[in-house]
C-alpha positions as CSV (number, residue, x, y, z in Angstrom):
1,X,-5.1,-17.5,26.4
2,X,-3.7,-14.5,27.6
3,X,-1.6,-12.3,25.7
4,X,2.2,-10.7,26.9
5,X,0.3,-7.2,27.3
6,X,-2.5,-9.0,29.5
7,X,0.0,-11.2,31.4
8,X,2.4,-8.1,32.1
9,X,-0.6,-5.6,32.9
10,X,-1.8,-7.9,35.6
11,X,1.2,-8.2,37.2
12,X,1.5,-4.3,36.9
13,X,-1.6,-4.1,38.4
14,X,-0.2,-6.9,41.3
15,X,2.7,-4.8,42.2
16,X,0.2,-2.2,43.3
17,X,-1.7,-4.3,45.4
18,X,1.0,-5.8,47.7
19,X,0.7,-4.9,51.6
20,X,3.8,-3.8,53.3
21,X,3.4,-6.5,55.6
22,X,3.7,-8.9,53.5
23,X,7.5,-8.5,52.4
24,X,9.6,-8.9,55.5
25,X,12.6,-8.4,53.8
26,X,12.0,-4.5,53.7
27,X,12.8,-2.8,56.7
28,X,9.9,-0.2,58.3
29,X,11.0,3.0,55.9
30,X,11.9,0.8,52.8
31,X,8.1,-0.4,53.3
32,X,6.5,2.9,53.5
33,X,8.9,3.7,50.1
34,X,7.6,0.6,48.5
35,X,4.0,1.6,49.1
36,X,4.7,5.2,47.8
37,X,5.9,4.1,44.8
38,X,5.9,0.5,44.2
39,X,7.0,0.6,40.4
40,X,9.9,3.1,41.1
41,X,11.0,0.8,44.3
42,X,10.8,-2.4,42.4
43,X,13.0,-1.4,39.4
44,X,15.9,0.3,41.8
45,X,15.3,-2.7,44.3
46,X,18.4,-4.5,45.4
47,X,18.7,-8.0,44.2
48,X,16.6,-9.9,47.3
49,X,14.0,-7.0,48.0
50,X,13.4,-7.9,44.6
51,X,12.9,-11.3,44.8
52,X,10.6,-10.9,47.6
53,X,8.6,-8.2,45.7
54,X,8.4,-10.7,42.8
55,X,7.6,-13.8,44.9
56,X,4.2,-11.4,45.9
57,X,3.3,-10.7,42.4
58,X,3.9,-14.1,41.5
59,X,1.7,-15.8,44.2
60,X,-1.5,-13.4,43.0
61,X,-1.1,-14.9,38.9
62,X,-3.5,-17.3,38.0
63,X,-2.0,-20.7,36.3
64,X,-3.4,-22.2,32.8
65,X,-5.1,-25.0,35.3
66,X,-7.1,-22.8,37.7
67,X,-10.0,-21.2,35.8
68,X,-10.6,-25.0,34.5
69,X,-11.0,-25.9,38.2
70,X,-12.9,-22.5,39.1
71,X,-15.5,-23.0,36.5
72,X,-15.6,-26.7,37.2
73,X,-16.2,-25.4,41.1
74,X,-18.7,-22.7,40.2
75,X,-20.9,-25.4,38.3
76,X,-20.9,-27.8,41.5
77,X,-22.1,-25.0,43.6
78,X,-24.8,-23.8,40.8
79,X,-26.2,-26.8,41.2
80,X,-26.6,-27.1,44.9
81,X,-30.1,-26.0,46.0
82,X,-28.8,-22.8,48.9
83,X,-32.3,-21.5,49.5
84,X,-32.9,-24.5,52.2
């Protein structure tokens, strides 16, 4: 189980790896801010440029459920013969 520190420095570490492109709700210049400085634009963001920023980091955290299912896939495919 992840800890707080592990949970928040991943989504630290999310923030930085947003693309401009993906939050629409930032006009051209407020994008090219955000990608300058992603932590400093996040914490002085209005209330919806906010949300959207959050809705990015949120979409890139992994759930309790998904390594179960990535393990479980990684064993199928371990198991399939590739070389033919």
């Amino acid at each position: 189980m992840k800890t707080e520190q592990q949970a928040f420095a991943n989504r630290l570490r999310s923030l930085f790896n947003i693309e401009s492109y993906l939050l629409p709700e930032l006009t051209l210049a407020q994008q090219h801010a955000f990608i300058f400085d992603p932590t400093r634009y996040f914490i002085h963001a209005c209330d919806e440029q906010a949300d959207a920023i959050w809705r990015e980091i949120s979409k890139r955290q992994v759930t309790n459920t998904e390594p179960a299912n990535i393990t479980e896939h990684s064993r199928k495919f371990s198991q399939t013969n590739c070389s033919e």
